[in-house]
C-alpha positions in Angstrom: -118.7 105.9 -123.8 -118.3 108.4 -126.4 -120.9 111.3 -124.2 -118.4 110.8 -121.2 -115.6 111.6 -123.1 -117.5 114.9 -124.7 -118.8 116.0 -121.3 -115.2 115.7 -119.7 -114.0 117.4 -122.5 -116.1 120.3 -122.7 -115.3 120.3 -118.7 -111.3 121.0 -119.5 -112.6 123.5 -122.7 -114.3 125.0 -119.7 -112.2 125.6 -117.2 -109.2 127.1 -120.0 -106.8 125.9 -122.4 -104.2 124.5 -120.1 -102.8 121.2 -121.0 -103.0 119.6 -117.2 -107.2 120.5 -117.6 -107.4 118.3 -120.6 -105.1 115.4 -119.1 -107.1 115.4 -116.2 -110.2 115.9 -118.2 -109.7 112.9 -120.6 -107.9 110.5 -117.9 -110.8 110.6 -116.1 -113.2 108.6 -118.2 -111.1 105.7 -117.4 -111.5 105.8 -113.8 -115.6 106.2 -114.3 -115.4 103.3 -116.8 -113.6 101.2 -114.0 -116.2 102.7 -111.3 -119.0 101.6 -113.3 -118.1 98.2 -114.2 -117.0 97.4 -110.8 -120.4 97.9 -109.6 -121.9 96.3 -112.2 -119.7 92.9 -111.7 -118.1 93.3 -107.9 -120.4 95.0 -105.8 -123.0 92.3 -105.9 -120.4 89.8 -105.1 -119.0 91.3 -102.6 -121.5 94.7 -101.2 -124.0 94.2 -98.8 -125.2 97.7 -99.0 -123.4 99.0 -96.0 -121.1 101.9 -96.6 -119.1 101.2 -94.1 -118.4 97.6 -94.8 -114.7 96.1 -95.8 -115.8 96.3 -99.6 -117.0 99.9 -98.9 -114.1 101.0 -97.1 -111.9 99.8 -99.6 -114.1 101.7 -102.2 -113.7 104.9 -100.5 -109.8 104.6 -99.8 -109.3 103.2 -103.5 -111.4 106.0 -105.1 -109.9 108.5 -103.2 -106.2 107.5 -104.1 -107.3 107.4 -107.6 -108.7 110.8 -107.5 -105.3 112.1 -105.9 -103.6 110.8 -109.0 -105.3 111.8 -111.4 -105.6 115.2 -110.4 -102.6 116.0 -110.1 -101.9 117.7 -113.7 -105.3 120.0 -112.9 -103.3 121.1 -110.4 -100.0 121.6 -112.3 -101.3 122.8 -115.0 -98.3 122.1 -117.7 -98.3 119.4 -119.7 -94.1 119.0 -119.1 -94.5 118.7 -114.9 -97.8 117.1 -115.1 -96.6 114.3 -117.9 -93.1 114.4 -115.3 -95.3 114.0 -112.6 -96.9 110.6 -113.6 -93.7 109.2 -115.4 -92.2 109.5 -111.4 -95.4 107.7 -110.5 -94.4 105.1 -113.4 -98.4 105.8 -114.6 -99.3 103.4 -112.3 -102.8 104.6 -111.9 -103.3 104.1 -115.8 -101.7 100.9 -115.9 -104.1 99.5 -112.4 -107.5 101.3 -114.1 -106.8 99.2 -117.4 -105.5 95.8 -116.1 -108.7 96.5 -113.4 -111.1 97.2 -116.3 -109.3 94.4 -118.6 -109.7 91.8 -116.0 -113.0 92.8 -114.1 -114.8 92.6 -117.8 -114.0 88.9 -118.1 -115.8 88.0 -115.3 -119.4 87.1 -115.6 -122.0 90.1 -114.5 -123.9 88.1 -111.0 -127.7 87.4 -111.8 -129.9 89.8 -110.0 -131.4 88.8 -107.1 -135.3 88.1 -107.5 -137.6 89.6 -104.6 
């Protein structure tokens, strides 16, 4: 948890000292925290290794709306427009990511398969 956040962060220390790197920078953890635990606790239920399979498909499309949210304030660069920016998107990508995360998490992780 902890080494994402350091790793993203020296990412937006990087790239300079505009506010809409370290938005991006720090919102992103979330989004890898969802991306992990829905592997962990919905691929297996739902994957059958295919990429191009409904559940994959709907990976791709989801990830990549996601990603088109959240980097938006890289792209703006201010904190003002890019903070403007979400509030006209009513943070609706931060709100899905942590009901997603809050309610993927209750559910039990699937036993692994034995060979």
């Amino acid at each position: 948890g902890g080494s994402l956040f350091a790793t993203y962060g020296m990412s937006a220390f990087w790239h300079g000292f505009y506010p809409g790197y370290y938005l991006f920078f720090l919102s992103v953890p979330l989004i890898s925290f969802c991306e992990r635990l829905g592997r962990k606790k919905l691929t297996p239920r739902f994957g059958n290794g295919k990429k191009w399979s409904p559940y994959g498909i709907l990976c791709i499309i989801t990830t990549s709306l996601f990603v088109q949210y959240m980097i938006q304030p890289f792209q703006l660069l201010a904190y003002d427009w890019a903070v403007l920016n979400w509030k006209n998107y009513y943070f609706i990508g931060h709100i899905l990511a942590v009901m997603f995360y809050v309610v993927v998490s209750q559910l039990p992780t699937p036993k692994k398969k034995e060979a």
